[in-house]
N, C-alpha and C positions, 0 to 999 in steps of 0.2 A: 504494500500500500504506500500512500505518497507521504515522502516524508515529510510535505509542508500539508497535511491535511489538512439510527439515524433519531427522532418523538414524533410520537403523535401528534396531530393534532392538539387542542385544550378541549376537544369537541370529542375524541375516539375514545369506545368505552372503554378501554384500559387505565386511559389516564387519571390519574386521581386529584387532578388540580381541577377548579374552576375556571370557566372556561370563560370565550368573546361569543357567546349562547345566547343569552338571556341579552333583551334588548332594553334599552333604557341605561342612563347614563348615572355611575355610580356618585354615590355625594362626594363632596368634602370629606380628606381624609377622618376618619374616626379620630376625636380631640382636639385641640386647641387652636390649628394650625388654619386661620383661615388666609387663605392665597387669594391675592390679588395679582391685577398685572403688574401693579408699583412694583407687585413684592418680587416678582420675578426675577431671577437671574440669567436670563436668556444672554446668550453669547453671540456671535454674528459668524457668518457662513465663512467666511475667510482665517476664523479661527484656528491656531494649530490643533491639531488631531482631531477635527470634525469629518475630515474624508474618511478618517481611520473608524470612526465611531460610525459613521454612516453605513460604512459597508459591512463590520461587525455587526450593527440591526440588519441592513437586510440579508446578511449571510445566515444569521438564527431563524429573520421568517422563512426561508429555502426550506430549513431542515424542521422546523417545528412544522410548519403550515403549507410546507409543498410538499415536504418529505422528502427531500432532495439529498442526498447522500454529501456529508461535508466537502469530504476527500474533492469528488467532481469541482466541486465550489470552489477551492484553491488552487486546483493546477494552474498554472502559468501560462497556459497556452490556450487552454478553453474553458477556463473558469468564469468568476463573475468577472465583468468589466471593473467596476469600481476598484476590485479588489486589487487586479493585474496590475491599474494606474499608478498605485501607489509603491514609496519607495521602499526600498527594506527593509528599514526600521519598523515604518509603519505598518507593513503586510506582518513583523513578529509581534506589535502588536493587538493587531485584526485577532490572531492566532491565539495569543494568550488569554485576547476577552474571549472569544466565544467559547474558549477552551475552558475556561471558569465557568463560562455562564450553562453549559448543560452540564460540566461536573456538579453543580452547586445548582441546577433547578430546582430542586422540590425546596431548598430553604430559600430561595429567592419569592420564591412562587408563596411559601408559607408567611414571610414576612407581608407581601404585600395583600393576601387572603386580610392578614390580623388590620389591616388600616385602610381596607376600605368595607362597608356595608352592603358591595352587591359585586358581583364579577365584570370584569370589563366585556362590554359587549364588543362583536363579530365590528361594527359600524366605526370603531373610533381607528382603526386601522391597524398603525404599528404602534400604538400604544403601548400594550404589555410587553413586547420587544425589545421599546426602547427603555422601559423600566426594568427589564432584564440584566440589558446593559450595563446601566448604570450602577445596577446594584451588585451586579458582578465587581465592577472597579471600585466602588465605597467599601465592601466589606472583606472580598477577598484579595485585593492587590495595591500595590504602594503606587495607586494615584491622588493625587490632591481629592478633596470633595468638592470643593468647586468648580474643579477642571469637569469634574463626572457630572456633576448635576447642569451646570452650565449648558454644554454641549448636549445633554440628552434633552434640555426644553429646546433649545435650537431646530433640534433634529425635529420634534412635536411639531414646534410655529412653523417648519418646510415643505410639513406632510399635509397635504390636501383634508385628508380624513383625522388625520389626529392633531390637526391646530385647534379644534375647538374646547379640546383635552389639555390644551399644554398650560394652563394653572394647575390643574389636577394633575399632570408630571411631576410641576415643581413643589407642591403641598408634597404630596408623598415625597419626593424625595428631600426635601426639607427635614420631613420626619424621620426618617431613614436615616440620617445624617445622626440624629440626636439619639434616638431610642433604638436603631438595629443593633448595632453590635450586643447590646444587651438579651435582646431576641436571639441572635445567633448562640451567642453562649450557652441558652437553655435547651437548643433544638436536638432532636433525635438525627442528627445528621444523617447517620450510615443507613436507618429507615428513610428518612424525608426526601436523600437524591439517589434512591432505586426505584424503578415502576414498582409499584405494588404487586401483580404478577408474578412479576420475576424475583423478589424478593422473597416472596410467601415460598416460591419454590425452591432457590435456596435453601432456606431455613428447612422445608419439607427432607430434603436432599441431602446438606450435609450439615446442618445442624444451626442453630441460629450463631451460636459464637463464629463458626465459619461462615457463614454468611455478612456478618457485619465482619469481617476482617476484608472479604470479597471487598464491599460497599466500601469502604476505608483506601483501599488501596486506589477503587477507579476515582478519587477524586485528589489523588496525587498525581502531580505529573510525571512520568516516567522519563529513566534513565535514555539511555540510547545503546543501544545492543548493536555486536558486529560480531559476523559470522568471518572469523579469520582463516583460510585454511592452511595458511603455514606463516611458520614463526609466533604460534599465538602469544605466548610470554615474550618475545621482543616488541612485538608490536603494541601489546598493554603497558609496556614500561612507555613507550615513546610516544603516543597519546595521554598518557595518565589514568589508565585503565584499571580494571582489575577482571581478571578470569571470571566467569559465570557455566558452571553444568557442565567443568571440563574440557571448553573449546572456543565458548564464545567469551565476548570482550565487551566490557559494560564500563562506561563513562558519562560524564555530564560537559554535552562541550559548549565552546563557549563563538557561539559565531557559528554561520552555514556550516553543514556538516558536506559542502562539496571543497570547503578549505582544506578540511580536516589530511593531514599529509597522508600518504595512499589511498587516496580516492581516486585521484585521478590516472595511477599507476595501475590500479584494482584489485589493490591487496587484500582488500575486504568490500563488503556490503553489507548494508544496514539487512538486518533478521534479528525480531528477539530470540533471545537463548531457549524459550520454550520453542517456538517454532521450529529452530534447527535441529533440534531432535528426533522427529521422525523420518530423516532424509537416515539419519548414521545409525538407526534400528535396523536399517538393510545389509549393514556387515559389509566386510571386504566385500567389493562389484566394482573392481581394476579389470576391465575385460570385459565386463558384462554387457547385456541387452537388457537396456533397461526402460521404464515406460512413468514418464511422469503427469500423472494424468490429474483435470483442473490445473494447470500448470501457473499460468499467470499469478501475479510479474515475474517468476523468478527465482525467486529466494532458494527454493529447495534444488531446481531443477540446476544452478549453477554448484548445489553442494554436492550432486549427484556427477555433475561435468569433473568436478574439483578431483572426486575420487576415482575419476580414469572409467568411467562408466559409457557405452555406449549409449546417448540419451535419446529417448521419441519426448518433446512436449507435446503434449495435446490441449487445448484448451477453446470452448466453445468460442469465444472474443479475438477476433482477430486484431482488434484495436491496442487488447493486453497482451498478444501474442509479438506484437511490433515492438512494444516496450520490453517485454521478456527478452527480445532478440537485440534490444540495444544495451540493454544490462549485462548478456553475455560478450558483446562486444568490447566494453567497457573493461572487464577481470579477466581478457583474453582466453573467454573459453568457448565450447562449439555444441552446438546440440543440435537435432532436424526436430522443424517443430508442422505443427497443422495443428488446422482450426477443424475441429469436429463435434458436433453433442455426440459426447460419449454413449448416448444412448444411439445413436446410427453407427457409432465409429466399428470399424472392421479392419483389426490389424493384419499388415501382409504374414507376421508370422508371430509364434509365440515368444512370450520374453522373459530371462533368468527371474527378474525381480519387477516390481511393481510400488512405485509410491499412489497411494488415490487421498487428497486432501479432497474431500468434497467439501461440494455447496453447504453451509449450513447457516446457522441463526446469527453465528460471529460474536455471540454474546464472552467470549472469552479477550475478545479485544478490546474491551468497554475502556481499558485502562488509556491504549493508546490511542481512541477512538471512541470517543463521550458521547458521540451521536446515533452511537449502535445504540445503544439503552433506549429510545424514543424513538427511534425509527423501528422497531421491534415488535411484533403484538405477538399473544401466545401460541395463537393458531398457525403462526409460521413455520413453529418446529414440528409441529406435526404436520407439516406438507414437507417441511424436507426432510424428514425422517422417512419420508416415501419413497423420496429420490435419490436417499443415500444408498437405503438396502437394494436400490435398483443399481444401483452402480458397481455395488460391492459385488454383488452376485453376477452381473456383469464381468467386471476385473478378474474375478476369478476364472472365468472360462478363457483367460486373456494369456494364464500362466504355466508356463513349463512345468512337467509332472518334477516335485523336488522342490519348485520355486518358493520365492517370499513374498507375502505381501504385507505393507505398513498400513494401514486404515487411521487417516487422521480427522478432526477437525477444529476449529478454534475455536470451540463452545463449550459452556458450562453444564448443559443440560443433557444429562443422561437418556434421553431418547433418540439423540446424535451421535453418542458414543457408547458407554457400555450396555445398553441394551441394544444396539445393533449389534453387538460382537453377542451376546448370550444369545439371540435368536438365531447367527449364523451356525451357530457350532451346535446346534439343536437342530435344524434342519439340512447340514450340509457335514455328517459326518467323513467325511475325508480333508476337512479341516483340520489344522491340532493349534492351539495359541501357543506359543512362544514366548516364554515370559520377560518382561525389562529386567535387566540387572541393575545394583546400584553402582555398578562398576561402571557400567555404560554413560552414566548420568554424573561422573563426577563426585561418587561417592552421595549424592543426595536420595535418599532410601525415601523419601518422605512425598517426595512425587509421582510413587507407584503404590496404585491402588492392592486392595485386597484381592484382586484377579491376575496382579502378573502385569498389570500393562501400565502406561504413562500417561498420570493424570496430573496435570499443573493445574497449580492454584492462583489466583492475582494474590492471594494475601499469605501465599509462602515466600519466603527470602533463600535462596540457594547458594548465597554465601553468607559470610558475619561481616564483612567490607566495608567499607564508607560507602558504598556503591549496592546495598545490597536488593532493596529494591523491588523486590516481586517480580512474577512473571506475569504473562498474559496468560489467560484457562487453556488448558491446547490437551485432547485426547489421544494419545496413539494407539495401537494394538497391535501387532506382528504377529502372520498369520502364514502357516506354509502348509501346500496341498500334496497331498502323497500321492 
């Protein structure tokens, strides 16, 4: 995914906030505060960081109210316009608010329920957006309060639909200013910025302590992981790294990470260290015939290049299949790729080994991708839970009598991962699982489940480091047919 990277609606039944539903325009904030225009602190459109502010609200209404996937929203080539315009700094950031502002929805969202008397209605526009905003930078980051409040009335008085609102921006956030951080202090955070859904089933699943350690983790910003495949320990000394699961290399940098010295050499590429695990459950494959199926961008297909494998990508997007092929050109390695739904694809011939990451929920990424949690609904995992075991079962008719296959995916939710593995091996006995070792992981024993196989956690740490950090949720399973 990009490294300058979905919610519902306020309207989709999942959500549990108050929505822009109910019509009719809420009062004056609840207590003392009454706004006038005198009182306003409206800033003026040529103000520093109003571009920046601007395209962070409409970057959030994308993903809340179009459902627009973030990642899309900041590429540099077909993203938002506004976003593109802007210079460096300011695109890091566009990135840091909006990156706040879905880590930290449900208390932004709860602050602003407690002060006003009715839900903002569908009609005032970007209102709640831009109160989103704002409140993302007063409470969770080192911006001035009048730089934030300032800028987010401006933003109201430019919006056709939400100037008739923009006292009632600046009331609230007035109030905000005096009385939130007090709010926040009492809040159930690790409850307040998870869908209720997906929470509830956490807690069902692996228990409510690990669940709120889950919830903890996605609203930290994450380290930066790099799959190195040679010279791992030199290369963490000379970035300032530290080793993670064995292989990979975890730091906090400081500036573009295409500065970073061997980037452009391709000593490495960005993968977090859960992710690069299920490419090196396939074992020595120097020689092999090997099949990396959902391929795109990358990541796994160039650790599979790395280990001298003969590589097929397969991946339905040929748009990510181009990027895939410029990322191996980058680390100077070589794979044949094609664009196929795996469900038509028909290889010319069988292959030693098999990685299949399928499609799934991504709820394992929430950490380094905030806008999975709300672009989400429950019923999506059981539609791809349909189309995993169609894959799997698939793949397996793909593999040389002897072979291996890795079954992965970066979700939490066990109807993606270990209940596909228990139904295959009940219905397809000439399967056998294969168990993780802790040897394979870096000595971390704590990442594989009661079954044998590789289950990360966001709210496990796999080293004791300054860097230690958590992983993204990521399931693997290693699977060989006799």
């Amino acid at each position: 995914m990009s490294a300058e990277r979905k919610n519902t609606s306020s309207q989709d039944k999942n959500s549990k906030f108050k929505g822009r539903k109910r019509s009719g325009a809420p009062k004056t904030p609840k207590g003392n505060d009454q706004a006038s225009e005198a009182d306003s602190v409206e800033g003026t459109f040529k103000d520093p960081g109003y571009a920046a502010r601007k395209a962070a609200t409409d970057l959030l209404g994308k993903v809340l109210s179009k459902r627009m996937p973030l990642d899309g929203e900041l590429d540099l080539n077909n993203g938002h316009p506004g976003y593109k315009r802007l210079e460096p700094n300011d695109r890091a950031l566009v990135r840091a608010i909006i990156g706040t502002a879905l880590r930290r929805r449900g208390q932004i969202q709860d602050v602003i329920d407690r002060f006003l008397d009715r839900p903002i209605p569908e009609k005032t526009g970007r209102v709640l957006d831009i109160l989103h905003v704002a409140m993302a930078q007063l409470f969770f980051m080192s911006v001035p309060d009048h730089a934030a409040v300032s800028l987010a009335v401006t933003l109201a008085g430019r919006d056709g639909r939400a100037k008739p609102y923009k006292n009632l921006v600046n009331a609230v956030l007035r109030r905000a200013t005096r009385e939130g951080a007090a709010i926040i202090a009492e809040q159930d955070a690790e409850k307040l910025n998870a869908p209720e859904w997906m929470f509830a089933r956490w807690c069902e699943v692996y228990g409510e302590e690990a669940a709120r350690a889950m919830s903890a983790a996605h609203m930290t910003e994450p380290y930066l992981d790099l799959t190195v495949p040679a010279d791992r320990e030199a290369w963490a000394e000379k970035l300032g790294g530290e080793a993670q699961l064995g292989y990979s290399v975890r730091l906090q940098p400081d500036g573009p990470i295409e500065k970073l010295e061997g980037f452009d050499d391709g000593k490495w590429w960005v993968q977090d260290a859960a992710a690069a695990v299920p490419a090196r459950l396939l074992g020595d494959i120097k020689g092999k015939v090997v099949a990396d199926l959902c391929a795109a961008p990358g990541g796994k297909t160039m650790q599979l290049a790395a280990a001298g494998a003969d590589v097929t990508a397969v991946d339905i997007s040929a748009r990510r299949l181009q990027r895939l092929t410029q990322n191996l050109k980058r680390v100077g390695l070589e794979a044949e790729t094609e664009v196929s739904d795996l469900r038509e694809f028909v290889p010319i011939d069988l292959f030693d080994a098999i990685l299949l990451d399928a499609p799934c929920s991504a709820t394992g990424t929430i950490r380094r991708h905030p806008d999975v949690a709300w672009l989400k609904r429950e019923d999506d995992v059981l539609k791809l839970a349909d189309l995993q075991y169609e894959l799997l079962e698939k793949a397996l008719g793909w593999l040389k009598p002897g072979g291996t296959l890795v079954y992965c995916t970066c979700s939490l939710e066990q109807e993606e991962g270990e209940l596909q593995i228990q139904r295959l091996l009940l219905e397809h006995p000439e399967v056998q699982r294969v168990p993780v070792t802790a040897e394979e992981l870096g000595g971390v024993a704590e990442a594989i489940n009661s079954q044998g196989d590789f289950r990360a956690m966001p709210g496990q740490n796999p080293s004791s480091g300054k860097t230690s950090g958590g992983l993204d949720g990521f399931f693997a399973a290693r699977l060989r047919i006799s």
